[in-house]
C-alpha positions as CSV (number, residue, x, y, z in Angstrom):
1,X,76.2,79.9,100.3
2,X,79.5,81.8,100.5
3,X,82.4,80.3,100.0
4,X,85.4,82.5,101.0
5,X,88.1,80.3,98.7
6,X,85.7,80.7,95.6
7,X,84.3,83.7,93.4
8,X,81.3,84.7,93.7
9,X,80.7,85.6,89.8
10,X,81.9,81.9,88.2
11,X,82.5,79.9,91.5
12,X,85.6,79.4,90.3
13,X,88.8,79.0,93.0
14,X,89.7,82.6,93.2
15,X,93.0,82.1,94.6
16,X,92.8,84.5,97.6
17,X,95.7,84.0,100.1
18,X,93.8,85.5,103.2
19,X,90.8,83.0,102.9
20,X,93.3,79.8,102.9
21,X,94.5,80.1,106.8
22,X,98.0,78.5,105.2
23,X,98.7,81.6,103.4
24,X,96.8,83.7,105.0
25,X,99.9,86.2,106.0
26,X,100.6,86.8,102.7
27,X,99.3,89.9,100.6
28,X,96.7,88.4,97.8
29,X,97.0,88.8,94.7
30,X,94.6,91.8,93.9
31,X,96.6,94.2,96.3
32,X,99.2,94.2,92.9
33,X,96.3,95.0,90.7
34,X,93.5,98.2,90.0
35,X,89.8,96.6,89.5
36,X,87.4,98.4,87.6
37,X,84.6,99.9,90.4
38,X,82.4,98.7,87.3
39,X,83.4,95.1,88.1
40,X,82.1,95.2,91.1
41,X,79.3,97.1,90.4
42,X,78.0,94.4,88.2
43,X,77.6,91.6,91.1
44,X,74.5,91.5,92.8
45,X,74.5,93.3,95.8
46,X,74.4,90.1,97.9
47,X,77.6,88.7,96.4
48,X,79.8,91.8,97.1
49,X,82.2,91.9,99.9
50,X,82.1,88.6,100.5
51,X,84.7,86.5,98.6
52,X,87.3,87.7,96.1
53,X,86.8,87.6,92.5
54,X,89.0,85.4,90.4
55,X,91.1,87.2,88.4
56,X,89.5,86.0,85.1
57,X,86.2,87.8,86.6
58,X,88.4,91.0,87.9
59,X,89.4,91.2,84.7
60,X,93.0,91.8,85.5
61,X,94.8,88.5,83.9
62,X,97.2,91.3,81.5
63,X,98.4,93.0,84.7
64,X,99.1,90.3,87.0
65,X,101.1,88.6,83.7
66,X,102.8,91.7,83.5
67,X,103.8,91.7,86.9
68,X,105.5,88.3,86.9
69,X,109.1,88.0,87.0
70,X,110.9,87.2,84.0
């Protein structure tokens, strides 16, 4: 089952502003960020498009940290 709050790759939350409807006109996280098409690639085609991945899975933790204020 999909879960719109949850990544597909570890089911882990994957912190995605537009699927919480309390955030949801805010820009999410991965707008700030470049994912590797080969990231994506890798998920079964059933799992794409239909929940963000986490950023763990996106594999973009260094440039979100990078991107915070200091």
């Amino acid at each position: 089952m999909n879960t719109p709050t949850l990544c597909p790759a570890c089911g882990a939350r994957n912190d995605c502003t537009l699927a919480d409807p309390r955030t949801a006109d805010r820009a999410c996280w991965c707008y700030s960020v470049t994912i590797d098409p080969k990231v994506l690639e890798a998920l079964p085609m059933e799992l794409r498009n239909k929940a963000c991945l986490c950023p763990r899975c996106a594999q973009v933790d260094a440039q979100l940290r990078a991107a915070e204020p200091r």
